[in-house]
C-alpha positions as CSV (number, residue, x, y, z in Angstrom):
1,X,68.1,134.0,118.0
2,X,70.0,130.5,118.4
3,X,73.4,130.9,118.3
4,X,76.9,128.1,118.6
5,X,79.8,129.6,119.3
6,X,83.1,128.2,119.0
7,X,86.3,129.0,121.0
8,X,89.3,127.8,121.7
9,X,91.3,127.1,118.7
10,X,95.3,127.9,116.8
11,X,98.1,126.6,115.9
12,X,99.8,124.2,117.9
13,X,103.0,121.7,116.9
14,X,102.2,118.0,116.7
15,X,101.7,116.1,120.1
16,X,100.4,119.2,121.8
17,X,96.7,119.8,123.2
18,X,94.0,122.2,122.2
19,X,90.6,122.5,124.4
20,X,87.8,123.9,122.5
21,X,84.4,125.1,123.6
22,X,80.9,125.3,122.1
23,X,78.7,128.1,124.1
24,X,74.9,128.0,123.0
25,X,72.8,130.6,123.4
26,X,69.1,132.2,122.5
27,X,67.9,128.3,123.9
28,X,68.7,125.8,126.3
29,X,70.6,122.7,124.5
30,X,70.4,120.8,128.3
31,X,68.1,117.9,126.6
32,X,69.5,117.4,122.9
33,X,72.7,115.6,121.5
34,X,75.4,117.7,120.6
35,X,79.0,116.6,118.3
36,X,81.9,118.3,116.8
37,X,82.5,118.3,113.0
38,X,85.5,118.9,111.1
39,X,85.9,120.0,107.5
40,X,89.7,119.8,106.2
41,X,90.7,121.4,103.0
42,X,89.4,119.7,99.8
43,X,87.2,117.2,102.5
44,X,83.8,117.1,103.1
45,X,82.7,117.5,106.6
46,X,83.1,114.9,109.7
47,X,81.7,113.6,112.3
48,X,84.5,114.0,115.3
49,X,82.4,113.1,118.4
50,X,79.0,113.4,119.4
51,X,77.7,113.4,123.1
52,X,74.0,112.5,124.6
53,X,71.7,114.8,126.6
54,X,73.4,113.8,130.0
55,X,77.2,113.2,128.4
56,X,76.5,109.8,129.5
57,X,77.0,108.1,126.0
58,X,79.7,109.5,123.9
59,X,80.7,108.8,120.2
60,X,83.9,109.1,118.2
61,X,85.5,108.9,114.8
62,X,88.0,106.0,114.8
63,X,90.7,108.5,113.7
64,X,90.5,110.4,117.1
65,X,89.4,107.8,119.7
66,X,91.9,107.8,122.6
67,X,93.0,111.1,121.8
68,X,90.2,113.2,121.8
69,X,87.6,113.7,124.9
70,X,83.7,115.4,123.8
71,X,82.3,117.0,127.3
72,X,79.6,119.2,128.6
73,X,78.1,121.0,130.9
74,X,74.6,121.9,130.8
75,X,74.7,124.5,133.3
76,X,76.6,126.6,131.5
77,X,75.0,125.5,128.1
78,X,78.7,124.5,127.0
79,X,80.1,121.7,125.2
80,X,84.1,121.0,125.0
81,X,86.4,119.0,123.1
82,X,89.7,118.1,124.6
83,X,92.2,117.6,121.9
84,X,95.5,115.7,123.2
85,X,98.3,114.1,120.7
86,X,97.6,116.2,118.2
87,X,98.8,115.4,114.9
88,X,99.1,117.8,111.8
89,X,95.7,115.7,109.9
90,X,93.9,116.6,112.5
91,X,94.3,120.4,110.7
92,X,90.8,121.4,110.3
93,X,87.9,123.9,110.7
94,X,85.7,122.6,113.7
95,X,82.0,123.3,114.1
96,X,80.1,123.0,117.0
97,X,76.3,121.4,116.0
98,X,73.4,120.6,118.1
99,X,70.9,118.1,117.4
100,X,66.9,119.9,118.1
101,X,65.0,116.7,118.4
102,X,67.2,113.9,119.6
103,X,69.1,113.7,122.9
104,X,71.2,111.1,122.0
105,X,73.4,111.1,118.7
106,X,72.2,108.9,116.0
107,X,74.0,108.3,112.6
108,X,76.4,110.7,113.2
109,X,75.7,112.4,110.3
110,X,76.0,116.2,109.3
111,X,72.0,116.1,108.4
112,X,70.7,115.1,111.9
113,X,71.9,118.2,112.9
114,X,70.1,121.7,113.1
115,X,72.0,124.4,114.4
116,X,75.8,125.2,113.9
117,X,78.6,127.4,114.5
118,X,80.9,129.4,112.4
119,X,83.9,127.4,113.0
120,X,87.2,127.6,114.8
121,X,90.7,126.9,112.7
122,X,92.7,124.3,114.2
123,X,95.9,124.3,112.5
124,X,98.9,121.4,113.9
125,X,102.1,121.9,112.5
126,X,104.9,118.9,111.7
């Protein structure tokens, strides 16, 4: 059984960090694209940043560029996102997904996407 699970996130006050992980397991995700979504209250679901096969081509919303850094390490079948400068609309669930037949990210979009985990709450306070 494939499973994503997230770790990693809480409440922190605006400007701090957060580091959250993705561990896979049940398969190897060493040769597919993986990303982080976000789904706010009242939103729809995200794209936050997307990483290729190797993590040598990365990809990120506009709204998190500079702050925000999508990592992996396939030995460990883990995927990371190090949050920095956090600001309270960054408040979200966060999902770990991994793409089964690309290794690099596409269209950045939630349908690529074929496995997923439960979510980790993020909350940034003012």
């Amino acid at each position: 059984q494939v499973q994503l699970v997230e770790s990693g996130g809480g409440l922190v006050q605006a400007g701090g960090s957060l580091r959250l992980s993705c561990a896979a397991s049940g398969r190897a995700f060493n040769n597919n694209a993986m990303a982080w979504f976000r789904q706010a209250p009242g939103k729809e679901r995200a794209v936050v940043a997307a990483i290729s096969w190797r993590g040598g081509s990365t990809s990120y919303a506009d709204s998190v560029k500079g702050r925000f850094t999508i990592s992996r390490n396939n030995a460990k079948n883990t995927v990371y996102l190090q949050m920095n400068s956090l600001k309270p609309e960054d408040t979200a669930v966060y999902y770990c997904a991994a793409d089964y037949y690309r290794a690099y990210p596409l269209h950045l979009l939630e349908a690529e996407y074929d496995y997923w985990g439960q979510g980790t709450q993020v909350t940034v306070s003012s």
